[in-house]
N, C-alpha and C positions, 0 to 999 in steps of 0.2 A: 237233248241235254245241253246248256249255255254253260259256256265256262266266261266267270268274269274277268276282268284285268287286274284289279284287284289278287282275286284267287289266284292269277297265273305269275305275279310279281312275288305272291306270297310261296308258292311253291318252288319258284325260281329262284328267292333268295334263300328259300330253306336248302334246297339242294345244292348252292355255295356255301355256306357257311356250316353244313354237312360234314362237311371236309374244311376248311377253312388252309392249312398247311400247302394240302395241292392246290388250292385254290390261286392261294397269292401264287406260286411258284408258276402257275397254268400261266397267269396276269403277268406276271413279270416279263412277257416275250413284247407283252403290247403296251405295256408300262413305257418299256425301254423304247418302242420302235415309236408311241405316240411321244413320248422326251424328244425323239433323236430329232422325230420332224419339227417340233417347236424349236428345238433348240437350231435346227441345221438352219431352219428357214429364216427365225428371229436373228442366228447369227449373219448369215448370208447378207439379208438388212442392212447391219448393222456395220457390217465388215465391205460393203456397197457404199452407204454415206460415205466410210471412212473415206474410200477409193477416189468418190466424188469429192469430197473436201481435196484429197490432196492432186486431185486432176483438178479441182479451180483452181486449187495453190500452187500450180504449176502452167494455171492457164495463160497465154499470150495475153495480156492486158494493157500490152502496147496500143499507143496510136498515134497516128502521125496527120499532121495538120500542115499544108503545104497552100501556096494560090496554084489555082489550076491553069495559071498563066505566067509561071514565073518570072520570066523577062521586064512583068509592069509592077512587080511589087516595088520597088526603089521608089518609085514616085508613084504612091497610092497609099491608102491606108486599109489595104487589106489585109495586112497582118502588121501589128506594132508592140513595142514591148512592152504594151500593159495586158497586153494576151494571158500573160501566166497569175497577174491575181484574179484578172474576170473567172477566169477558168477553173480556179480553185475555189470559188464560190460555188459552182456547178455540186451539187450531190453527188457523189460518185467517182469524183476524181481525188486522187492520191498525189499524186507529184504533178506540174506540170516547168514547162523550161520554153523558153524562145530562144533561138540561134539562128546567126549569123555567118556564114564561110566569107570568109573576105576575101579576096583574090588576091594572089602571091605579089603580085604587082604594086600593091597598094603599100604591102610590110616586110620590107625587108627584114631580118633579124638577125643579128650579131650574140653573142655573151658580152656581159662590161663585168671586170677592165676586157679591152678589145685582147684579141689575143696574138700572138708574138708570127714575126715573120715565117710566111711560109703555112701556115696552121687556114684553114677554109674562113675567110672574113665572115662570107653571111653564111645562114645556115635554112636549107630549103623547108621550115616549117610550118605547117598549114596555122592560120589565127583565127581564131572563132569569139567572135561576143556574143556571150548571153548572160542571160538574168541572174539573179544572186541564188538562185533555188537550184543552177545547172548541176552539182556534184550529187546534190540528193536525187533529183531525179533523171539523171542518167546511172544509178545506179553503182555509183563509183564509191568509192572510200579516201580521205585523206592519210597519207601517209607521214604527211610533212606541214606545219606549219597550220591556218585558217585559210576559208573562203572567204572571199569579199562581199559585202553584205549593202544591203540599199543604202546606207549610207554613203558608200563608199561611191554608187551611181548617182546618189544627189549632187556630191562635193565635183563628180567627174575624176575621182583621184586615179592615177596612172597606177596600178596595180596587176597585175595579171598570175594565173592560175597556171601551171602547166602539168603534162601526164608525166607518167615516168618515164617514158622511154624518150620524151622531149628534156627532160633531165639530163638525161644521161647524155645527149649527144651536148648539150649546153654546157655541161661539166658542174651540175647544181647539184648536192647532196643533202643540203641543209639549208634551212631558212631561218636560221635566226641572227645571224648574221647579216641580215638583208639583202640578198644579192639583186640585182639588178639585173635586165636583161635589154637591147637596145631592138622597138621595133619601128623601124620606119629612121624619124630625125627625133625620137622620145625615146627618155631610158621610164622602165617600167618595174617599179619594184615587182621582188615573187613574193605571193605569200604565202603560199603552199604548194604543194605539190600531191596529185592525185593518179589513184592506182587503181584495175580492174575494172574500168566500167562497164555494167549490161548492157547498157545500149551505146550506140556510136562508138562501139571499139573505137575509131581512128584517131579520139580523141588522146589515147598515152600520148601520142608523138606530136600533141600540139599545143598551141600557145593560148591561152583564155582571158579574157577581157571584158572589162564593162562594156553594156551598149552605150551608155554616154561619152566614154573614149573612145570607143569605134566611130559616134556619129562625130566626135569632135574631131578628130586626129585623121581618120582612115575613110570618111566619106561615108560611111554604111549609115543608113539612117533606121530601115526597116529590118526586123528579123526575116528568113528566108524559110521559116520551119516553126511548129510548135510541138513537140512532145508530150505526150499525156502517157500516165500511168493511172487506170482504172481500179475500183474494186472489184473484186470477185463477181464476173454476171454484168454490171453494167459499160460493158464495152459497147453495145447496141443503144443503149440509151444516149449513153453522151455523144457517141459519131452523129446521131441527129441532133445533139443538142448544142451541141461547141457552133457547129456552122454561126446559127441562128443567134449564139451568143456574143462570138467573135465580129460578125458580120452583119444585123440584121436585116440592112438595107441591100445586105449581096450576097445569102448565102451561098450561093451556088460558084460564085467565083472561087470555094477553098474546094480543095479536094481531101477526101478525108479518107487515109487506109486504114482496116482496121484488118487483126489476124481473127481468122474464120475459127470460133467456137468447135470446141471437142464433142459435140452432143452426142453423136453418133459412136465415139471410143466410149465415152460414158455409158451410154445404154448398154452396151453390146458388153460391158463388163459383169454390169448388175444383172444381166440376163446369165450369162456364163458362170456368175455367180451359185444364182439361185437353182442353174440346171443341176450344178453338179451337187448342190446338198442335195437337191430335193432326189434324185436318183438315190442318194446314199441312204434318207430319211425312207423311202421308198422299201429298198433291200429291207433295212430293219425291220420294218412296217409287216412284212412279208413274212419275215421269218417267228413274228411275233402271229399273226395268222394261221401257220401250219402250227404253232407251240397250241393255240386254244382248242382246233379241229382235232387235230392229234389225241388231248385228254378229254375231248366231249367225247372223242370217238371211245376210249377207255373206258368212258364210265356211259355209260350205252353198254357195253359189254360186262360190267360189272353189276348193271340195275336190271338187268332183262327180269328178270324174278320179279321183281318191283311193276315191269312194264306188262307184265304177263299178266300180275293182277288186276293191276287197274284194269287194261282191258276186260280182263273176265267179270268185273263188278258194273263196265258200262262204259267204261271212257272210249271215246272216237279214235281213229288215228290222227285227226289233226289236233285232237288233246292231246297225244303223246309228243306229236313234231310242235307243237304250239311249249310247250313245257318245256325243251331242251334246248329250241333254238331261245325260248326267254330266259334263261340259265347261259350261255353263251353271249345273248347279246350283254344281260345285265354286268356279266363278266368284263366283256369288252366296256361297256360303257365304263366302269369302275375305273378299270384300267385307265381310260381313257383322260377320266378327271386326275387321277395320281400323275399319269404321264406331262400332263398340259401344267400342270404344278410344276412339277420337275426341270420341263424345259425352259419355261419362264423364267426359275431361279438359274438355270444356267446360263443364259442369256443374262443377266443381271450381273452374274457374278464373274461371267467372262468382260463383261464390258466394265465393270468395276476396277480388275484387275490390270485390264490394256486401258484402263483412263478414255474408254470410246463411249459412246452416246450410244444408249442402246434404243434402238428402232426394231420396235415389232409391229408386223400388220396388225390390223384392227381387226380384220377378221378371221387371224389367225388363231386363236384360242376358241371359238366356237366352231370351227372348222376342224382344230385338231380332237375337240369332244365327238365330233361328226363322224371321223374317222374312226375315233376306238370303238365308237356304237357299231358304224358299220362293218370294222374287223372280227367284233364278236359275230354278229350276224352272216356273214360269210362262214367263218368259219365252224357255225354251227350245222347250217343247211345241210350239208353229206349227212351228217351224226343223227339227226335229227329226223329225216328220210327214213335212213336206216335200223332207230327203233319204230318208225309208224308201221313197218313194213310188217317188225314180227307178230306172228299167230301168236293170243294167246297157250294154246295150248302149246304151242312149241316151247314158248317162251318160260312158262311154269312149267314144265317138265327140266327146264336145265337147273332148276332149284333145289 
């Protein structure tokens, strides 16, 4: 005797929909536990980018551009102050700066008017020339007055920038007034004054300058340093690529540091991530398992009468185990499709809410149908055994 797929789909959905009431209620354990895994895992994703976005957003995107012979830069053109537009031509770069440390010897520095007997004549602070871009990409903020701008390096105008804490010992609070400040045998107007910088802290307590002042006034002809501030991820690109830009007849004379990529913090998050839903989606999974075994196994004890017959008219035992585990699985599969629904929109709707990009695997949704098929099918095998098992006549006799 053949029993078709057909007739066993048809018997399988008749003995859900039999009951309809316990049936959803049966489903709801795999409903919930196939939601939790879409949703845990879809979130996990999503809640991963996030992490990844704010670990680039927080990635070292410094880099530093030096000769790898500094002693010969002065008289070489291995680094110059057209370094900072070449470079910002480059794809990938965000800020860049040239600087200069001038040596204490070269600039003296006083306040003007000078100040009254008795009071320290020169004042011990470091001078640095650089480019007109140096406040933005050192990361700094103006608190007082403007930067000086290319203009100001065509004219060579005497100008200079200082941090606050070179303020404060100079006794400048304000620049509109124009104060002046004397370095060297030059008075140098201020014209602003800048606070907080990310990079080159040392820079509050020092005095800033064109490089066409510096080469005019102070002897510095070449910068000693270039600065770059990268996009997100191409800090490995540009370290190979600034050389060859700045240099191309000598890259290898610059030395180029770059801070070493978080890849390794990155992964081990997204992993840590996705462990701890998918254990959680897991638990649920489980418990939605014993909920379907549980009421096959109920109703296995409620059909025996049912089962008693068919036997007695011809059915097999594996008609019987064929019939309950297809009722279990179709169950699960149902389940399955409502649950992968469910978690979808909650993933949607939680990343809606937190304004995040919602990332689900691609094979996450045929995978989570995979799974309620196969929670039904587990969980029917015990149930399913144990009507093959009973004797007709045992079985109509309990009728």
């Amino acid at each position: 005797m053949g029993l078709r797929v057909v007739d066993v789909l048809h018997e399988a959905a008749a003995g859900l929909f039999e009951r309809p009431g316990r049936s959803a209620l049966t489903g709801l354990g795999t409903v919930l536990g196939v939601a939790a895994l879409v949703a845990t895992l879809g979130l996990a994703s999503t809640a991963g980018n996030q992490i990844v976005q704010r670990l680039d957003a927080l990635e070292a995107r410094d880099i530093t551009i030096q000769p790898a012979d500094p002693t010969i830069n002065q008289n070489s053109e291995t680094l110059d102050w057209a370094a900072t537009s070449t470079l910002l031509e480059l794809n990938g770069v965000e800020t860049a700066v040239a600087l200069a440390y001038i040596p204490t010897d070269r600039a003296s520095i006083r306040p003007f008017p000078y100040r009254m007997p008795g009071e320290p004549t020169y004042l011990n602070l470091p001078v640095v020339a650089a480019s007109p871009t140096v406040v933005e990409a050192i990361g700094a903020s103006l608190v007082q007055g403007r930067t000086f701008d290319q203009g100001h390096v065509e004219r060579a105008d005497r100008v200079a920038l200082i941090g606050r804490d070179a303020a404060v010992q100079l006794g400048i609070e304000r620049v509109e007034g124009e104060p002046a400040i004397s370095i060297g045998d030059y008075l140098y107007q201020v014209t602003g004054i800048f606070d907080s910088p990310r990079r080159e802290s040392s820079l509050t307590a020092a005095v800033v300058v064109t490089s066409a002042t510096a080469a005019r006034d102070l002897g510095v002809d070449n910068p000693s340093r270039v600065l770059l501030t990268t996009t997100p991820g191409a800090n490995s690109l540009i370290s190979t690529q600034a050389p060859l830009a700045l240099a191309p007849n000598n890259p290898t004379g610059l030395t180029v540091s770059v801070p070493p990529e978080p890849i390794a913090t990155r992964r081990g998050v997204e992993a840590d991530i996705a462990t701890l839903f998918l254990s959680l989606a897991g638990v649920t999974l489980l418990i939605g398992t014993i909920g379907i075994a549980n009421t096959t196994l109920v109703s296995v004890l409620e059909r025996t009468p049912e089962i008693g017959l068919r036997r007695a008219l011809g059915a097999r035992r594996r008609h019987i185990a064929i019939q309950f585990l297809a009722e279990s699985t179709l169950l699960g599969s149902l389940s399955g499709v409502i649950g992968t629904a469910l978690g979808i929109i909650a993933v949607l709707v939680a990343s809606y809410v937190n304004r995040w990009t919602p990332v689900l695997p691609p094979l996450l949704p045929p995978l989570a149908l995979a799974a309620g098929s196969l929670t039904g099918l587990l969980a029917g095998l015990y149930p399913s055994v144990k009507a093959a098992r009973l004797q007709p006549a045992d079985a109509l006799r309990t009728s």
